[in-house]
N, C-alpha and C positions, 0 to 999 in steps of 0.2 A: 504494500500500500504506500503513497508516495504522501509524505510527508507534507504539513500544509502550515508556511510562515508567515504571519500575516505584522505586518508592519500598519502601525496607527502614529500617522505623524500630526502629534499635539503638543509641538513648537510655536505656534501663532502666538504673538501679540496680542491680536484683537484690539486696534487703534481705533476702530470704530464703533467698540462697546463702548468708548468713553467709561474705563471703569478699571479701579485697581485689582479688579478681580482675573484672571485668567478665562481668557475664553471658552475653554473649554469646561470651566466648570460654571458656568450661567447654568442655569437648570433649564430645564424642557421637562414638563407635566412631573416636579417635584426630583428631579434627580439630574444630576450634571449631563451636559450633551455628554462629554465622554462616557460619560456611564452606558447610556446606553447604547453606543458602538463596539465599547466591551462586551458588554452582555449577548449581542449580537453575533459576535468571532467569537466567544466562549459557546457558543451553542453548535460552531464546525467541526465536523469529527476529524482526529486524530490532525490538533490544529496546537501551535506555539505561538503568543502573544509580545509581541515587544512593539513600547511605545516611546516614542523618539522626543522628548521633551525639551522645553530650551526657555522662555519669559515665563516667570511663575513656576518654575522647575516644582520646587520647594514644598509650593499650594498643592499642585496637581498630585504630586507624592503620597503629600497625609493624607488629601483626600481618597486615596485609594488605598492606606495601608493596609487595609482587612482583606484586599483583593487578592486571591491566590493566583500561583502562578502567570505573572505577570515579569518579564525582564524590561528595565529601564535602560533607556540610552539618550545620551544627554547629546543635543546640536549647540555648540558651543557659541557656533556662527550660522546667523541664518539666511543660506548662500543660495536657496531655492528646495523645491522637491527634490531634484535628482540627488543633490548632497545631504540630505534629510534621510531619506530611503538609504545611501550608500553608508550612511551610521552603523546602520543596523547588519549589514550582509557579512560582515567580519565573521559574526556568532551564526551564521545561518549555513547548513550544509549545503552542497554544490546540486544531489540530486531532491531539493526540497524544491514546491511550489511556493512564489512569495505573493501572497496577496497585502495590496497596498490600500490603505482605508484612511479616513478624516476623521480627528476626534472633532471638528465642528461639522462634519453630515450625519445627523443623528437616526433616521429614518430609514436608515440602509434596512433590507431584510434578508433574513440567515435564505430564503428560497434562492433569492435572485444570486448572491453567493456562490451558490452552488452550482446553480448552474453557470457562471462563470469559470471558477476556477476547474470543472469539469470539461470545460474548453481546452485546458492546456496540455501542452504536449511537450516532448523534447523539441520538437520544431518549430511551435506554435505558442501566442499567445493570447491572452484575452484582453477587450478595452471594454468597460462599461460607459455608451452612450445613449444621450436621447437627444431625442427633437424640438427644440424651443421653439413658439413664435416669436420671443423678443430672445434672439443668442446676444444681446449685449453682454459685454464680458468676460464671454466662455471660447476655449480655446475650440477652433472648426476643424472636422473630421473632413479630410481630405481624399477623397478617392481614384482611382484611374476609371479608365473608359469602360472597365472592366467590373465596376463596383465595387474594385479592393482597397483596402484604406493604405495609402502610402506614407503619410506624414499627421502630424497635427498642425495647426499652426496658431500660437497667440494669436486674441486679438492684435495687442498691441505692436505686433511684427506681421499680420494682416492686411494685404493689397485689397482695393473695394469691392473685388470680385470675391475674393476670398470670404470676406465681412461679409455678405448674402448667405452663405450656408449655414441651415439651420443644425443641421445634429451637428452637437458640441461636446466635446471632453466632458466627464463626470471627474476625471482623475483617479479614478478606482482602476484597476488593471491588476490583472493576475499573470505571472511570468515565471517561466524555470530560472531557476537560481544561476544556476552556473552561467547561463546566455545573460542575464539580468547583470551581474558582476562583470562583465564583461563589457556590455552599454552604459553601463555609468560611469566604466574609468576612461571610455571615451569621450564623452559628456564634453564640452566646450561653455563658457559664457557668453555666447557670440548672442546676443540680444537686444532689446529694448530693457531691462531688469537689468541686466548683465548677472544674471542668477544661472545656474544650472538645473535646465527645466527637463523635471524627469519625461515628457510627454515627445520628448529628442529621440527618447531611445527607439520611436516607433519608426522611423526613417532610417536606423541602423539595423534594425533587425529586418525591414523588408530589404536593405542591400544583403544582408544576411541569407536570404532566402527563407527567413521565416514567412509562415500564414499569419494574417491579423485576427483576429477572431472577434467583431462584435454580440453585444447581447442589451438590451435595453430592460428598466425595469419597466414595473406594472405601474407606478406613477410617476412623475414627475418631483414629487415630494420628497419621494426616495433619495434622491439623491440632489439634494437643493443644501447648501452649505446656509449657514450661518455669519454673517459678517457685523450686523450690529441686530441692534434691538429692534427694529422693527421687521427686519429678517423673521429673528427668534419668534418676535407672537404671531406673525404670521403661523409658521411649524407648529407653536404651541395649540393654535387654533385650529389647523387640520386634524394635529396628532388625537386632539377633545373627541373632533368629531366624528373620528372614524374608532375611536373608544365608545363612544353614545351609540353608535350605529349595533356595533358588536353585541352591547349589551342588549338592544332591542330585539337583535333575529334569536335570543337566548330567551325573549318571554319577559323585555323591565319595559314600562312604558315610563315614557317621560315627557313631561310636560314641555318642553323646549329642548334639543336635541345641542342644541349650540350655548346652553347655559348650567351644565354641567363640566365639571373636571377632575378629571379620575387622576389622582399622584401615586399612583401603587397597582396595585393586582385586588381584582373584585375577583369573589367566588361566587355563583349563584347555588345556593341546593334549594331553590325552590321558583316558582314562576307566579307573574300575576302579581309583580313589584311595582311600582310607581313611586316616580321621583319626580319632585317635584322641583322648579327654578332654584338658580344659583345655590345646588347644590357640591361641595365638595367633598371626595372619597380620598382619603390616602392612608398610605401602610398597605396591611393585609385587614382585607376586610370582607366577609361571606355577609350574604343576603339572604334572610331564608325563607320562606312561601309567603305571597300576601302582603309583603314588607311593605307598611309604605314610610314613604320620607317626605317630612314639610317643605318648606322653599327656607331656603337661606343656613339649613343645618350643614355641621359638619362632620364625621364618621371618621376617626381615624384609628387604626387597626383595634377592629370589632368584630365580636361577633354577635350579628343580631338575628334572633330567630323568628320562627313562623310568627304570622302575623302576627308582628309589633309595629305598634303605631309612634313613631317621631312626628312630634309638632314642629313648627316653624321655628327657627332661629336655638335650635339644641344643639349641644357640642357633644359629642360620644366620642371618647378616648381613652384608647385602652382599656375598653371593658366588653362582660361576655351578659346579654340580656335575652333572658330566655324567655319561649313565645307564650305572644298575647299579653305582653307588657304594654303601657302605655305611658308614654315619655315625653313632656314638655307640656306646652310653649317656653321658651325661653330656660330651659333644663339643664345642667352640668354634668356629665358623667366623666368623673377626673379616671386618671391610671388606677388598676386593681378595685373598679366597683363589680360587684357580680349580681345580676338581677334574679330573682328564679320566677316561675313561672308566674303570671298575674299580677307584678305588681305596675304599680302608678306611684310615678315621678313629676310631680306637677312643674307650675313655673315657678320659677326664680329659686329653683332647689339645686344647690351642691353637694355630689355623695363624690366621696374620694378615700378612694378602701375602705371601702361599706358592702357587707355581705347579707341583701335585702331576701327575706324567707319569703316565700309565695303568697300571694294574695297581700301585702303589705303596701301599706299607702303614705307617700309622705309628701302630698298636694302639694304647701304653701312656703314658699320665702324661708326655705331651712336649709342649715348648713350641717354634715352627716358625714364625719371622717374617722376611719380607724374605730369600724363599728360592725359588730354583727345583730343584726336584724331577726327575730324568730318570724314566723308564717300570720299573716292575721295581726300583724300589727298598724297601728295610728299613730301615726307622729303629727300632731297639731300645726298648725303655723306659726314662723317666727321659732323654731326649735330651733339650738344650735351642740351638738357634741362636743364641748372643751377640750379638748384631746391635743394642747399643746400648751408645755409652761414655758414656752420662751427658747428650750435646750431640749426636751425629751416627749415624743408620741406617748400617747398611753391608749389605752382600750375603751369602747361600751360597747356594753353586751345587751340586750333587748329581748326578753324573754317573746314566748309564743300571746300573741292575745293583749296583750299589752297596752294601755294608750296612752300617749303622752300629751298634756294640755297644751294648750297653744303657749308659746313665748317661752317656754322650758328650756333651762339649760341644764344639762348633763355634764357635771365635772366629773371629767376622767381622772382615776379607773374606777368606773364604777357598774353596777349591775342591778337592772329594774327585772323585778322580779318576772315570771308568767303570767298573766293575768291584771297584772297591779294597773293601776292608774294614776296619773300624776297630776294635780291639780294644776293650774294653768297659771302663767307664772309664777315656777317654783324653781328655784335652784337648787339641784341636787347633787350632793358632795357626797352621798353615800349611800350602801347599798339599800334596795326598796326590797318590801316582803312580797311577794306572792299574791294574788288577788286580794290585795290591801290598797285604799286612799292613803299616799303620801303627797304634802303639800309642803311648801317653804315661803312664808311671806310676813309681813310685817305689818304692824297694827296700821290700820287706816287712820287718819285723823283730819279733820276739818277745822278751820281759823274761820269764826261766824264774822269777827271784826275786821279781817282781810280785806284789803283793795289792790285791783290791778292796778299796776305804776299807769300815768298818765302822760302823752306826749305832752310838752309844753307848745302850745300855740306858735 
């Protein structure tokens, strides 16, 4: 089986992002372009990853140090593509295929790949092109009378006849190693750049007697680079909506197809979902039968099951809420909340590591942290869990059956019994008994001789 090296050159500047950031890590639907050009070549069989770094070396590094097998290679000078690609050929063997990628073409797909680099031969190489109606900018595929590509040609070194042809360079191109190392130590800067443009070596290899081999993808998207920011949301906005598309031939309906944005991987195990406007999903996040979602909530790695109902403007993060929950308006669910079956989350309620038992309700304006929950309980409005002196978490425990008055606070560590009841604004510093009224409050008192202060004129 022939070896398969793919070279990702994410050297760029990016002078048109206007931004201290490296181009290559601006995100595209929540994760760095580069990311997912990686993710992309990581999904080629029996495939070796090296990326050619050079402005922002440093950034681009951490940002991937979890990434496994990956070899770095630093462009010290950035002298063009061909001396970018010939970084890397030192560490790459002679009978290995080198596929050549952009960490700012973020849309590439592993199909289109394949069928590229399946093009290649000992004699032969592969070009990835397409057809623009506006080729401003893009180097033009040159052919004989014959329809074989001889050359490429920059714009910018482009006579007017030249400038008319539409299929243009992508810069993606797959090539044997050995012929490859061979065309870039001939390489010249004879240009408008005075760079060394890897796109030369296609007029060295057709004097070679190699074949060209083109292959175009299935859109245009595909292979559309990133240069500033209005490039990116443009990508960003295809990339939504052919995310929205996906999830719909899977059975989600959604209310606006183009006002959703997915930043991770959706799992469906169930159908007959609906989503509703400016919604966004990120992380890992499963849907599950009957789901619906308000307008303006956010989902970040969740799981939510059968029919549970999300109100407008809820934040779900990091929590697992089991079906026929009902959740919001206006709702919290911090990291480590766990819902079980039935309950209700009203609005303006924060739970964050609260482990809520079935059938439990905590409708109004409460705050519910580092708390287990029994089945069948009430939590009044205006509750709050005390479960932090300043330096250390502590616990509430919430028996079965339970209810808490409105405005109650629970000083942590403490434990209200099964059944008990809490009289409503009472603060409770210690443990309650068991289907017993525990109350905390303070003599009421009246001044009959009292006057409200009075503005002065």
């Amino acid at each position: 089986m022939v070896t398969l090296s793919t070279v990702i050159l994410a050297a760029g500047q990016g002078t048109r992002m206007r931004s201290h950031l490296p181009k290559v890590l601006h995100p595209l639907a929540g994760r760095p372009l580069l990311a997912h050009v990686l993710q992309t070549s990581q999904s080629l069989a029996n495939n070796t990853n090296y990326v050619v770094y050079g402005h922002g070396g440093e950034q681009v590094q951490q940002a991937f140090a979890n990434w496994k097998e990956l070899t770095w290679i630093e462009q010290t000078e950035q002298l063009g593509t061909g001396h970018a690609v010939a970084q890397a050929l030192p560490q790459i063997e002679d009978d290995a295929t080198v596929l050549v990628l952009y960490g700012d073409v973020p849309l590439i797909q592993s199909k289109t790949l394949q069928f590229l680099t399946q093009a290649v031969t000992a004699n032969s190489l592969a070009i990835l092109t397409v057809d623009l109606e506006q080729p401003t900018g893009y180097g033009r595929i040159v052919r004989d009378h014959r329809g074989q590509v001889v050359r490429i040609v920059e714009e910018k070194d482009a006579d007017a006849i030249t400038r008319k042809i539409t299929e243009v360079n992508t810069g993606i191109l797959a090539a044997p190693a050995r012929a490859l190392r061979k065309w870039l130590a001939a390489l010249q800067p004879n240009n408008a750049q005075s760079e060394y443009y890897l796109t030369d070596i296609i007029a060295l290899a057709v004097a070679d007697g190699f074949h060209i081999h083109t292959q175009q993808p299935h859109s245009e998207q595909e292979v559309l680079g990133v240069n500033d920011r209005i490039q990116l949301a443009s990508l960003e906005r295809y990339y939504q909506l052919q995310q929205a598309h996906d999830l719909m031939r899977h059975g989600v309906s959604l209310a606006d197809p183009s006002r959703l944005d997915i930043r991770g991987e959706v799992t469906l195990t169930g159908q007959d979902i609906f989503i509703d406007v400016n919604v966004i999903l990120s992380g890992q996040v499963s849907l599950g039968e009957g789901v619906s979602i308000g307008a303006n909530c956010v989902i970040q790695d969740a799981i939510i099951g059968d029919h549970v109902e999300i109100l407008p403007n809820s934040v779900v993060e990091d929590a697992v809420v089991a079906q026929g929950c009902h959740i919001g308006p206006f709702a919290r669910l911090r990291p480590g909340t766990m819902l079980a079956e039935g309950v209700r989350v009203g609005n303006f309620v924060e739970l964050k590591k609260a482990d809520v038992g079935q059938d439990s309700k905590i409708n109004h304006l409460s705050y519910i942290g580092d708390c287990d929950i029994g089945r069948a309980v009430n939590v009044g409005a205006g509750t709050i869990t005390c479960n932090y002196d300043g330096v250390n978490k502590f616990k509430t425990t919430i028996g079965d059956g339970a209810f808490i008055g409105s405005d109650t606070q629970l000083v942590a560590p403490v434990t209200v019994g099964a059944g008990a009841t809490i009289g409503a604004g009472s603060t409770i510093t210690k443990d309650t008994p068991e289907n017993q009224l525990s109350l905390s409050r303070s003599k009421q008192v009246s001044f009959p001789q009292w006057q409200r202060p009075q503005k002065k004129a």
